[in-house]
KEMIMAR-146459 format. One record per residue (C-alpha): x, y, z. Coordinates in steps of 0.02 Angstrom, whole numbers, padded with zeros to 5 digits, always signed. Example, Ala and Ser with C-alpha at 12.3 -4.5 7.8 and 13.67 -1.06 7.14 Angstrom:
# residues 2
+00615-00225+00390 +00684-00053+00357 
//
This chain:
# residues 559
+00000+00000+00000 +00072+00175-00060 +00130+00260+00092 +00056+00431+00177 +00111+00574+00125 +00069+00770+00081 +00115+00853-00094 +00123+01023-00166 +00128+01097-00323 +00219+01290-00354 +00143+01377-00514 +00046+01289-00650 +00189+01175-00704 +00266+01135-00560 +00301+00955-00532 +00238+00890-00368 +00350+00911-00221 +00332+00799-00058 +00338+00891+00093 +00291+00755+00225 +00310+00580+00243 +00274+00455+00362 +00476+00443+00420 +00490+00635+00425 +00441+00770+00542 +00257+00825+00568 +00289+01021+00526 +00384+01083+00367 +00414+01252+00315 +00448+01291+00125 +00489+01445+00038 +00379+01471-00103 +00477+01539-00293 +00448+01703-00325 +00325+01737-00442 +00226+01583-00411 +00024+01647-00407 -00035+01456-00403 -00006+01329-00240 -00099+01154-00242 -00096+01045-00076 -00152+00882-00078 -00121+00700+00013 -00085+00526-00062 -00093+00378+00024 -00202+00310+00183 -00213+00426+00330 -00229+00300+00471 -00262+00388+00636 -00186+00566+00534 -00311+00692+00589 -00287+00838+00474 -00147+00953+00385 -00152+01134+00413 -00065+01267+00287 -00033+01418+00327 +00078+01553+00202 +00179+01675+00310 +00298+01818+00264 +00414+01905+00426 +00312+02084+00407 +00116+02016+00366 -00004+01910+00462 -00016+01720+00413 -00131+01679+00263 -00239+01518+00293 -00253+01429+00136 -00368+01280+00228 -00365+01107+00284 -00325+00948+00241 -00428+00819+00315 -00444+00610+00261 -00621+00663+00170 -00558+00823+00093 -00393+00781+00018 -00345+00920-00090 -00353+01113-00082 -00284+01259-00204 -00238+01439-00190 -00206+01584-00313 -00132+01738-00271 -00293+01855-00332 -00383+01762-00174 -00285+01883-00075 -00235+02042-00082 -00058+02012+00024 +00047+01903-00086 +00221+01932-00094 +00396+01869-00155 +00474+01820-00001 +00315+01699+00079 +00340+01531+00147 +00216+01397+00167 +00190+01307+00335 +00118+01126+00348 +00098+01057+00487 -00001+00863+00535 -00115+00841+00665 -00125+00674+00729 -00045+00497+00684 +00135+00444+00743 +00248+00576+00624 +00402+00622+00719 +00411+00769+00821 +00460+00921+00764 +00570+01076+00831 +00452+01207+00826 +00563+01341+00849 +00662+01324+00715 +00564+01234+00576 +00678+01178+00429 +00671+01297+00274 +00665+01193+00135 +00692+01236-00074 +00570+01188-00201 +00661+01121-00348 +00680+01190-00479 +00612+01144-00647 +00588+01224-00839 +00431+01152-00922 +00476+01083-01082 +00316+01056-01216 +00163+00968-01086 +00045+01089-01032 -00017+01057-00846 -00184+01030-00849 -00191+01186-00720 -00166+01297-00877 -00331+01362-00914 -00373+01384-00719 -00206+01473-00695 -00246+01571-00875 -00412+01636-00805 -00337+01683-00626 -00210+01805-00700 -00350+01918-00786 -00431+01947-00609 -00263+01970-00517 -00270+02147-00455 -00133+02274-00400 -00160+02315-00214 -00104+02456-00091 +00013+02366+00023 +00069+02430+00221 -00074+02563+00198 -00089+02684+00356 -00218+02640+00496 -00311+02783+00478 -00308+02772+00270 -00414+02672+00180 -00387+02549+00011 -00485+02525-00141 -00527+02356-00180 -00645+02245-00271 -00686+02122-00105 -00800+02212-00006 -00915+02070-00036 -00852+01985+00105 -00788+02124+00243 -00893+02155+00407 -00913+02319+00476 -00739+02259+00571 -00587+02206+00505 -00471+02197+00673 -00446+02120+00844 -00564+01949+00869 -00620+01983+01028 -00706+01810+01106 -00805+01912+01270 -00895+02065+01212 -00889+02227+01298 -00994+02369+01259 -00892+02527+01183 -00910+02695+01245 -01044+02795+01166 -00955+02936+01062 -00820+02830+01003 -00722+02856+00840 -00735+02743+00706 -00602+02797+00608 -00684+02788+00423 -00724+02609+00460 -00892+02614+00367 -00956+02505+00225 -01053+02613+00135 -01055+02795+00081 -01201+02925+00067 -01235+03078-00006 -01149+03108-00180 -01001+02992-00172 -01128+02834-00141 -01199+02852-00329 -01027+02841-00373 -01032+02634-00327 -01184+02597-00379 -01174+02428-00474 -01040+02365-00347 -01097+02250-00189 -01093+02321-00005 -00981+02478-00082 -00860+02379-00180 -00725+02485-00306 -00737+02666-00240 -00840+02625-00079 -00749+02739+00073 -00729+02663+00233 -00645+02480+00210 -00560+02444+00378 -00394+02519+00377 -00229+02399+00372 -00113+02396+00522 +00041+02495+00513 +00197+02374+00470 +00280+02374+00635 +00133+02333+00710 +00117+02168+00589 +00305+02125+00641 +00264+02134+00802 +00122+02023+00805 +00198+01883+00668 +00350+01878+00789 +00238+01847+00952 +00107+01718+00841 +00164+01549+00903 +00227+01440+00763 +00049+01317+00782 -00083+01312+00909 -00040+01147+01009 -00207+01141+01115 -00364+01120+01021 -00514+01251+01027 -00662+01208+01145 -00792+01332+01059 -00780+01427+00896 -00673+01577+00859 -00742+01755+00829 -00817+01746+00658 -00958+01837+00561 -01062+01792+00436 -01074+01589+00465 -01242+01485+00482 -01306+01398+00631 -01429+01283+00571 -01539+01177+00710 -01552+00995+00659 -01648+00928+00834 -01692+00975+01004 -01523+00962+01090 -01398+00989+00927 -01367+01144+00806 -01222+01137+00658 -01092+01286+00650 -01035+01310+00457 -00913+01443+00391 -00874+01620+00414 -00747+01746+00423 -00644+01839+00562 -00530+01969+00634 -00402+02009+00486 -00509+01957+00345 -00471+01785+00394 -00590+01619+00351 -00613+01533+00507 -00490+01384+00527 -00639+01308+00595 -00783+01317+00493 -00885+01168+00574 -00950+01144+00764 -01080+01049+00824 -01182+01138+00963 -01272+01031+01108 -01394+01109+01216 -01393+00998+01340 -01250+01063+01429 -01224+01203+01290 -01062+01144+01229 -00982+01144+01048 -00878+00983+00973 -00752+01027+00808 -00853+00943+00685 -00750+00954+00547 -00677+00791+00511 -00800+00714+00602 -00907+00702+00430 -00859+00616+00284 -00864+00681+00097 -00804+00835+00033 -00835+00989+00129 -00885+01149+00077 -00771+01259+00033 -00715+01382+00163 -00854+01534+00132 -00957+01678+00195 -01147+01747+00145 -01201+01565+00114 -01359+01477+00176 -01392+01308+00278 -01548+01245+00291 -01625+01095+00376 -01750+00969+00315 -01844+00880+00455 -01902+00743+00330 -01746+00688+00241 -01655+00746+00407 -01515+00854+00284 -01436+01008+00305 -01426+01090+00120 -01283+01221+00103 -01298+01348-00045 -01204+01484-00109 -01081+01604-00024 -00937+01694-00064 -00747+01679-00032 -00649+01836-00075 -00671+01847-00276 -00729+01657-00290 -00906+01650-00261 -01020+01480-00267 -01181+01419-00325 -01146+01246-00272 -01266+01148-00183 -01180+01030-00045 -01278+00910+00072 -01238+00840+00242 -01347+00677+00308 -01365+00698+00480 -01375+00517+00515 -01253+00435+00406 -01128+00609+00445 -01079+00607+00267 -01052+00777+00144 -01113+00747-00044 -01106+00881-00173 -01262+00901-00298 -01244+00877-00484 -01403+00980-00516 -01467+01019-00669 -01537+01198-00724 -01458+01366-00697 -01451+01484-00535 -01325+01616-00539 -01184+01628-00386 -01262+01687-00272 -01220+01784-00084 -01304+01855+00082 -01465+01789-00024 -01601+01693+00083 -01663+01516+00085 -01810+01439+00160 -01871+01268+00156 -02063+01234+00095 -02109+01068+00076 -01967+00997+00041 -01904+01130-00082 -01772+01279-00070 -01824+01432-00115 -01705+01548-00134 -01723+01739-00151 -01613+01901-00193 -01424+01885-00142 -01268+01967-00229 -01183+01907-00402 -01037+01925-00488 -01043+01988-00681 -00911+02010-00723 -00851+01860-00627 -00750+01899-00531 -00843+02071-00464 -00985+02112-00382 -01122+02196-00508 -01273+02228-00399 -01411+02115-00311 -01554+02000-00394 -01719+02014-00359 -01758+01836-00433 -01820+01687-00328 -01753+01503-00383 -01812+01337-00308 -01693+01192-00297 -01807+01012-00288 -01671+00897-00212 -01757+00753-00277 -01742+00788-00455 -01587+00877-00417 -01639+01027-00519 -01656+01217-00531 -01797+01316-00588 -01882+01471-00587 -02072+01482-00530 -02197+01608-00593 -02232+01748-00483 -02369+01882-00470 -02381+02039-00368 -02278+02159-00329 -02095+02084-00287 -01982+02150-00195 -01848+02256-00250 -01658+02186-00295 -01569+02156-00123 -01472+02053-00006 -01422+02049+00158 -01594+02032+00180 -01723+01908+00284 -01844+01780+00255 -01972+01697+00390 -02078+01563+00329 -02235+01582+00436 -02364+01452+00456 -02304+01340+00325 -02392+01478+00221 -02293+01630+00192 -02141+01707+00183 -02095+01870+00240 -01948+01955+00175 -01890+02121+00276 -01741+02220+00249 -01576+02195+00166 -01490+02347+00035 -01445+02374-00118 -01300+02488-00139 -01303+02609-00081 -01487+02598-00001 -01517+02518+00142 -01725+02452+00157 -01842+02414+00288 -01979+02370+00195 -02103+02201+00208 -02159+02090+00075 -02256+01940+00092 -02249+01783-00051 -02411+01691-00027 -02355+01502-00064 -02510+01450-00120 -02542+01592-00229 -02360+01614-00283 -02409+01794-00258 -02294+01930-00186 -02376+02065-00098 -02302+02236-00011 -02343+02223+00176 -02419+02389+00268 -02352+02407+00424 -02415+02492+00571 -02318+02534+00739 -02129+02581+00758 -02020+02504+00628 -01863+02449+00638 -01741+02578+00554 -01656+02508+00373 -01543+02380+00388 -01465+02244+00322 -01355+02088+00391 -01480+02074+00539 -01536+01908+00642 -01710+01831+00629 -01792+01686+00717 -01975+01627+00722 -02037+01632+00898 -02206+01581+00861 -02343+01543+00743 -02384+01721+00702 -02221+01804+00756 -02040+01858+00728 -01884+01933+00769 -01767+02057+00700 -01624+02110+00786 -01463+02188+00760 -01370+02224+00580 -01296+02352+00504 -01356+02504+00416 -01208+02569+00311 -01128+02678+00448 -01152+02554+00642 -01189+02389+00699 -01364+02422+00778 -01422+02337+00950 -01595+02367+00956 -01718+02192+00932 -01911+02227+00854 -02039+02078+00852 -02169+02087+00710 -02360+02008+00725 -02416+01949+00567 -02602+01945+00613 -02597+02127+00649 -02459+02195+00539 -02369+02279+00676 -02209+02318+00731 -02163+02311+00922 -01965+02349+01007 -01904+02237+01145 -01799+02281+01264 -01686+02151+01321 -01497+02154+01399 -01463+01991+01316 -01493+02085+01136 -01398+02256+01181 -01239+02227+01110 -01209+02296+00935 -01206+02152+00828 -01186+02115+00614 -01162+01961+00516 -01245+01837+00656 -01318+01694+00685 -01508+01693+00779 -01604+01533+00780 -01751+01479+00916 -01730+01293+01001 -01803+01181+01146 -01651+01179+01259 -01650+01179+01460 -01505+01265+01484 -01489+01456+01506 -01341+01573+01543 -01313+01655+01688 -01256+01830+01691 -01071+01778+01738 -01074+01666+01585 -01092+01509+01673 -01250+01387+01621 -01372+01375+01732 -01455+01165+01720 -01585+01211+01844 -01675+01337+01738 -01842+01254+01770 -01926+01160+01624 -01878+01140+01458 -01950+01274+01354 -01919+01363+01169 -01748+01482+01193 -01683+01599+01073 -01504+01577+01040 -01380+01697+00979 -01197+01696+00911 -01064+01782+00861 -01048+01931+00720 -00982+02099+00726 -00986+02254+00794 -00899+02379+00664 -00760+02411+00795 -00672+02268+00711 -00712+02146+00849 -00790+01991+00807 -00880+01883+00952 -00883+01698+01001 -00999+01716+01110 -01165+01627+01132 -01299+01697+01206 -01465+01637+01266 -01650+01708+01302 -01825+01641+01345 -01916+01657+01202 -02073+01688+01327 -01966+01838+01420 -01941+01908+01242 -02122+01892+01221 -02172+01975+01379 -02039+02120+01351 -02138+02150+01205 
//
């Protein structure tokens, strides 16, 4: 049996070069060529009791760039230098194994090792055409920018209103605090200027300013050459999914966090019972979804599957369609037939069976943002297909960022979202019977426009919005809306009064609450329907880990 080991490839006719090996050490350290835009990781051979292989590309003055993970169902992963906007002639590439019985390594001074050289002689790589169509979106960037200055650049698709510090216990800010031109969108004259470009992107003001260079040396020379304990709850992150799957368990997928970074781990599983969170990454087989933000997951009772659509990752952006069976804990991806543009910070909903998915941002030309959709598609996941339905009534305007609630198994009501550079708070109903949409009259105080905001269900003929951001602050306030009388009411809660964007709200049976101090209270009396919130952002450029539970009664009775 072919031995274990882990392979890269430099550029798009590289040959491939093994950096670990079962008699070898279990971290190398390679220097990458200069003027290599292409690297390709992948493993060959059985993994045994290998857990996973994390690369990382690191350069002395810049913070480390995660490519991803290797794990024994996800065996090969790529990167191109217009993924990121920090590439440079002098970066290394880290790997390092987790798991199995690989020698130890000195991780203070990791061996720097060559990549051979080689001169293609007449076979093209089959990489060509991928490597081909990376170079026309590579893009010069502004590098070691001022704190206080801002860049230009075409990824504002996936940047919370933060871009700093992860910070894992939130703390209020002072009222009156500076932002320093940290804001996502524009207004007044200069906003017209980006219209066409998602959340601000190409001459949007206000994308988080860089650290200053020293600052960067300082922190790459304290960063510890590989965390050596593993995480017991997910980092800071924004922009993920939490998707319920049964009374006592919730999945954790994706997101993003401080320093533009994708989370190094994407997938947690979430028990109520004792509200604690177990890495679920390689604890699935299949392949896993790419590393993404502004995607949905959505759970079907029936088939008992979480479908994951969409999302964005930097200038890549997906309209792929990946499954996870809950009982057999394995990923496929869906071959489906019929079209559906890429598609982010869109919404999904499950009706009978069916996805419906509405609005979103997408990319034309790929790789830019050009605007949002205002079209609804519906995946059937037993024929595996794509189509569009025919509407009536008056839809909705192009957006994303937005909401959707289905109510009753009858309705859905979409609320919010923005289309550059307007941010709505309007209401629109889609009758599912009918197939009708239908502009909702509102009565009573309104939440203020917004997009990027939590909802939850908390009963048959109510819902939550809370949080988001409208173009210039995270917002903290929480409204509940009655869809027998049309209105709009505001809770009050201290659970919901931190400024959050980007996070995740769902309602489940636990009995388990948090106490103030952040311990769990088992005694909370019965079990009963709780509202659970985590993480996001709140445009100061700290993202939370937190988790955060309330009564979806007290919420009720605040109202």
């Amino acid at each position: 049996m072919e031995d274990f080991g882990i392979y890269a490839v430099f550029g798009v006719n590289g040959p491939p070069q093994r950096l670990l090996s079962p008699e070898g050490s279990c971290r190398v350290c390679v220097a990458v060529p200069p003027n290599v835009h292409l690297v390709v990781l992948f493993s060959s051979g059985p993994w045994g009791q290998r857990v996973c292989v994390n690369a990382e590309l690191n350069d002395a003055d810049r913070f480390p760039i995660t490519i991803g993970k290797l794990t024994p169902y996800n065996k090969c992963l790529s990167w191109e230098q217009w993924e990121e906007e920090t590439w440079t002639d002098s970066v290394t590439l880290d790997v390092t194994l987790e798991g199995g019985n690989l020698v130890k390594a000195d991780w203070s001074k990791p061996e720097i090792m060559s990549v051979k050289e080689y001169t293609p002689k007449d076979i093209v790589a089959p990489l060509a055409a991928r490597e081909i169509k990376g170079k026309k979106r590579e893009r010069e960037s502004e590098e070691d920018c001022d704190e206080n200055k801002t860049t230009t650049t075409g990824e504002l698709e996936n940047i919370c209103p933060n871009g700093g510090v992860e910070k894992t216990t939130p703390l209020r800010k002072a009222r009156g605090q500076s932002k320093r031109a940290q804001k996502l969108f524009s207004s007044g004259a200069d906003a017209t200027k980006i219209k066409g470009t998602a959340n601000g992107a190409g001459e949007a003001q206000g994308i988080v300013g860089r650290t200053q260079s020293a600052a960067r040396t300082k922190s790459r020379q304290a960063k510890t050459p590989t965390q050596t304990s593993p995480l017991v709850s997910p980092s800071g992150r924004w922009g993920q999914t939490l998707c319920p799957i049964d009374a006592q368990t919730a999945i954790l997928i994706g997101g993003q966090g401080a320093r533009m970074q994708f989370c190094k781990d994407p997938m947690w599983k979430l028990c109520t019972e004792d509200m604690s969170w177990v890495a679920a990454e390689t604890l699935a087989e299949g392949p896993t979804p790419e590393a993404r933000i502004g995607h949905t997951a959505v759970y079907d009772p029936d088939s008992r599957r979480i479908f994951v659509f969409g999302g964005s990752k930097n200038k890549k952006w997906f309209n792929d369609v990946h499954i996870l069976d809950t009982r057999s804990w394995k990923w496929t991806m869906v071959e489906a037939q019929g079209k559906v543009p890429p598609l982010a910070y869109h919404s999904c909903s499950m009706f009978r069976g069916e996805l419906f998915v509405l609005g979103g941002v997408f990319p034309c030309p790929n790789p830019e943002p050009d605007g949002c959709s205002d079209s609804l598609y519906i995946f059937d996941p037993n024929l595996s297909i794509w189509y569009q339905p025919i509407v009536t009534g008056n839809k909705p305007s192009p957006r994303s960022g937005h909401s959707a609630c289905v109510m009753q198994q009858m309705k859905i009501y979409v609320f919010g979202g923005w289309d550059t550079p307007v941010c709505y708070n309007d209401m629109y109903m889609l009758d599912l019977g009918l197939m009708e949409f239908s502009a909702v009259k509102t009565s009573g105080k309104a939440p203020s426009p917004r997009s990027w905001h939590g909802s939850a269900v908390l009963s048959d003929t109510k819902f939550l919005i809370h949080g988001g951001y409208n173009g210039n602050n995270a917002l903290t306030d929480a409204f509940v809306f009655d869809i027998d009388t049309n209105s709009w009411t505001e809770a009050t809660l201290p659970q919901l009064s931190l400024p959050r964007a980007g996070h995740s709200i769902v309602t489940m049976e636990t009995d388990a609450l948090f106490k103030e101090d952040g311990d769990v209270d088992m005694d909370a009396g019965s079990i009963g329907r709780n509202l659970l919130v985590f993480g996001g952002g709140d445009n100061e450029r700290n993202f939370y880990s937190d988790l955060t539970t309330v009564a979806v009664e007290d919420l009720l009775a605040a109202v």
